[in-house]
C-alpha positions in Angstrom: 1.3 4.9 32.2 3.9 2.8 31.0 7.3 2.4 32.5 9.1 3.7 29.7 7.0 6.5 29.6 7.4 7.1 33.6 11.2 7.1 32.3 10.8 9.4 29.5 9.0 12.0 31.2 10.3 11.5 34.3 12.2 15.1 34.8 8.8 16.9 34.3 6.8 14.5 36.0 8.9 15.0 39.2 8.2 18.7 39.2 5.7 18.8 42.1 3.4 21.0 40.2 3.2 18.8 37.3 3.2 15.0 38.2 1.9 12.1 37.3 -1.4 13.5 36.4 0.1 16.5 34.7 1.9 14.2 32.4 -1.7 11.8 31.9 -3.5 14.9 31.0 -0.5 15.4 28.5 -0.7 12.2 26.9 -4.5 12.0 26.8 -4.8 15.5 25.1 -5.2 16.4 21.2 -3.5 20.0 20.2 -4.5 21.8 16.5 -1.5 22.9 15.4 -2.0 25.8 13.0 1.5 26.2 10.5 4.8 24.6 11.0 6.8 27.2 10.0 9.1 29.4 12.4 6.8 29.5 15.3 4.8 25.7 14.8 8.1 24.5 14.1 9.0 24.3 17.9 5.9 24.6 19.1 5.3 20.8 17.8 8.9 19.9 18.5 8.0 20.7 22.3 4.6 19.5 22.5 5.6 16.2 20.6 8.9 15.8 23.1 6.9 16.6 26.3 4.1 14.0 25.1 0.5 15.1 24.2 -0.9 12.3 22.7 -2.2 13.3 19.7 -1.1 16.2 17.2 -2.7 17.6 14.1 -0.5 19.4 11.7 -2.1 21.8 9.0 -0.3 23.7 6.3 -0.4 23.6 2.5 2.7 25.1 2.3 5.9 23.2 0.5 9.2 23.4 2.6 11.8 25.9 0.5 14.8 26.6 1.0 14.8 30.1 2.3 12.0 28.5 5.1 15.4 26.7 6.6 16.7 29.2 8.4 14.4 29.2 10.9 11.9 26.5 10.2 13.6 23.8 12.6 11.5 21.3 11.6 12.7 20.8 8.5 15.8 19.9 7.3 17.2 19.8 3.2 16.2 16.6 2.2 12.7 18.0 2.5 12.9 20.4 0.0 10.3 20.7 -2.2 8.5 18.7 -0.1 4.9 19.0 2.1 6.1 21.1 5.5 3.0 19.1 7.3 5.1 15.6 6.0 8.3 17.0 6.9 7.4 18.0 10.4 5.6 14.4 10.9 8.9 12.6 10.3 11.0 14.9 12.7 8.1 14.6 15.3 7.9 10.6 15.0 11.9 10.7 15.3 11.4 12.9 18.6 8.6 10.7 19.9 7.5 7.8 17.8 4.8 7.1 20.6 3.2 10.5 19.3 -0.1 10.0 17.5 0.5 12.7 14.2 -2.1 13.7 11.9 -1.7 15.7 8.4 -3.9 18.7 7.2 -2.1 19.7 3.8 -4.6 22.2 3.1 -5.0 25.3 3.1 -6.8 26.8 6.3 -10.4 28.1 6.1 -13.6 28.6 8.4 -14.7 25.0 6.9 -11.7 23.4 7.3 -11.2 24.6 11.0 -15.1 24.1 12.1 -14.4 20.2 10.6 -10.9 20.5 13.0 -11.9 22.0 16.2 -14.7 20.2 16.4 -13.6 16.8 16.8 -13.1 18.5 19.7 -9.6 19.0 20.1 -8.3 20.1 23.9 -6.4 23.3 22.5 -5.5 25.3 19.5 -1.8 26.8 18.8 -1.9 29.5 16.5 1.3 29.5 14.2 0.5 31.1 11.1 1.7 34.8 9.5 -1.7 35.8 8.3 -4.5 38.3 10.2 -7.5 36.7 8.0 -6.3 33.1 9.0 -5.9 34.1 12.8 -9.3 36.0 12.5 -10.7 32.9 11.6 -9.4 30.3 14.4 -10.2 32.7 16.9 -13.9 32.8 15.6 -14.1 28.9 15.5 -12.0 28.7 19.4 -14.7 31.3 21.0 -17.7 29.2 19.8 -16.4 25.7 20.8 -14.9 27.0 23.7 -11.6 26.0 23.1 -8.1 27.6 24.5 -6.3 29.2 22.1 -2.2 29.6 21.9 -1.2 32.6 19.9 2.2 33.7 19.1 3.9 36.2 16.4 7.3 37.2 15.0 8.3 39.4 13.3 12.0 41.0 12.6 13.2 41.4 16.2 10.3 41.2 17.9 7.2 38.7 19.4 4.3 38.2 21.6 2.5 35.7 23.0 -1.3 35.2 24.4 -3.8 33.1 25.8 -7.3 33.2 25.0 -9.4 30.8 26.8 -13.2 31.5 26.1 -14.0 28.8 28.5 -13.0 31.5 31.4 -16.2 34.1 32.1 -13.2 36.9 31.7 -11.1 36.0 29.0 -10.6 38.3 26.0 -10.3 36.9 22.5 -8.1 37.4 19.8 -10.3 40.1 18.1 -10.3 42.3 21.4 -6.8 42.6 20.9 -7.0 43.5 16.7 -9.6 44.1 14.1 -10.4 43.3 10.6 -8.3 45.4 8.4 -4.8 45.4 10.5 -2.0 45.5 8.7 -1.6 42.0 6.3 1.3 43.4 5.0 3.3 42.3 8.5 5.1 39.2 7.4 8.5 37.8 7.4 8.8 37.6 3.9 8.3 41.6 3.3 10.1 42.4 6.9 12.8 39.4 7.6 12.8 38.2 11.1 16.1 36.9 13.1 16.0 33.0 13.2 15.6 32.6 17.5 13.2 35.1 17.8 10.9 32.7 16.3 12.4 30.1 18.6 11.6 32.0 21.8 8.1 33.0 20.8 7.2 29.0 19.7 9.1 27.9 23.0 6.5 29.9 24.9 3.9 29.0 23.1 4.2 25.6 23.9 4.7 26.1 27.8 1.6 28.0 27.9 0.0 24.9 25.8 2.1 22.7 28.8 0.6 24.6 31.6 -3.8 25.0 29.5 -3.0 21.2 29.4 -1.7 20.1 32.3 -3.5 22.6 34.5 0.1 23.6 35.9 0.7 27.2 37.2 -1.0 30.5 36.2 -1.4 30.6 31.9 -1.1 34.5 29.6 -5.0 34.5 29.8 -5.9 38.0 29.9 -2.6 39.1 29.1 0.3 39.8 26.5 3.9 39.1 26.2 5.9 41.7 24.3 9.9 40.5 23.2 12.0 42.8 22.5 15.5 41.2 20.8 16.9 44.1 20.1 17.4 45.0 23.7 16.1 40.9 25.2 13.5 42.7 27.4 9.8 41.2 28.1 7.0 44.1 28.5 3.4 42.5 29.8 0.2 44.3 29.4 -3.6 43.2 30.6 -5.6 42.4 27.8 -9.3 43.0 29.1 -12.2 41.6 27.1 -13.9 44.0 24.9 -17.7 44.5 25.5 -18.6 45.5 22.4 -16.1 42.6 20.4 -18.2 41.2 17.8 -16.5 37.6 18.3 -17.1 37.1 22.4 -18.8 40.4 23.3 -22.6 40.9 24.3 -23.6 41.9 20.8 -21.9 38.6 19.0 -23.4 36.6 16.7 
């Protein structure tokens, strides 16, 4: 490591938990980051500040203007603009030592199989859609790679870990099935601007932590935020026998 990266880092790498080798394992590792809107909009400013290595960005989405109220990432002269773009010139102004690569296209099983199996270290999962999330989680559970997931939604979140490399972990689809609802986004049901901040800020810590190896992750659990009242609820999040993504019957 060099000394001006001993510098930069140096208030996490003096956490005793953390370290030197916390920060190595940081700087060697390549993150998937799925959307840069509200939630991949911090999740990459964090992840890009703290500095893992290597990040790749993927959205097909333009940046408009009703995206910057919450999108952080992107500011007015990027209008019109790719989001993936935008995001790689605030990241590079955050960190220019950051290694940033663009995906503007739209996410599929292809697209993600090409992606994740690179191999990439871990997976954030930032986007508004249940087919989309369906489909990294698929990709995650047969590479055995840890997955990040976070959603918002009006005044409320959650976040989760699923890290099929564990014997016990759960995946995504233990949690919901095909057919939830797809009509749960922010542009039919508004959300408030820092709830997305708070979700995507977790999101990164427990990317931080998969990483770094630091403290105890969300695996086999779930974070519930409640804005309206700013209370956390946890619940366990078992693994599902009979899930047809990581049970005993999965293809």
């Amino acid at each position: 490591m060099r000394d001006e990266q001993l510098l930069r880092y140096s208030r996490q790498i003096m956490l005793p938990a953390f370290d030197v080798e916390g920060q190595t394992r940081l700087l060697n590792a390549t993150v998937l980051v799925v959307g840069v809107g509200g939630l991949g909009s911090p999740v990459a400013m964090y992840l890009a500040a703290a500095g893992v290595g290597h990040l790749i960005l993927v959205d097909d989405d333009v940046v408009e203007i009703s995206n910057l109220q919450r999108q952080v990432a992107h500011r007015e002269s990027a209008l019109g603009g790719s989001k993936v773009e935008s995001a790689r010139q605030t990241l590079l102004a955050l960190n220019s030592d950051v290694k940033i690569t663009t995906v503007n296209e739209r996410v599929d099983r292809t697209l993600l199989e090409k992606l994740i199996g690179r191999p990439v270290d871990l997976v954030v999962d930032a986007c508004d859609n249940f087919s989309t999330r369906f489909a990294i989680n698929a990709v995650c559970v047969k590479h055995k790679v840890a997955l990040v997931s976070g959603a918002a939604i009006r005044l409320e979140g959650q976040v989760a870990v699923f890290d099929s490399r564990q014997p016990d972990s759960p995946c995504y689809q233990c949690l919901y099935q095909d057919g939830d609802d797809e009509q749960m986004s922010c542009a039919r049901n508004g959300v408030l601007a820092p709830v997305v901040g708070v979700i995507g800020s977790m999101q990164a810590l427990e990317a931080i932590k998969v990483l770094s190896g630091m403290g105890k992750s969300l695996c086999g659990r779930l974070l519930l935020f409640d804005a309206m009242s700013s209370t956390w609820r946890e619940l366990r999040l078992p693994r599902d026998p009979a899930c047809k993504v990581c049970g005993a019957g999965a293809s």
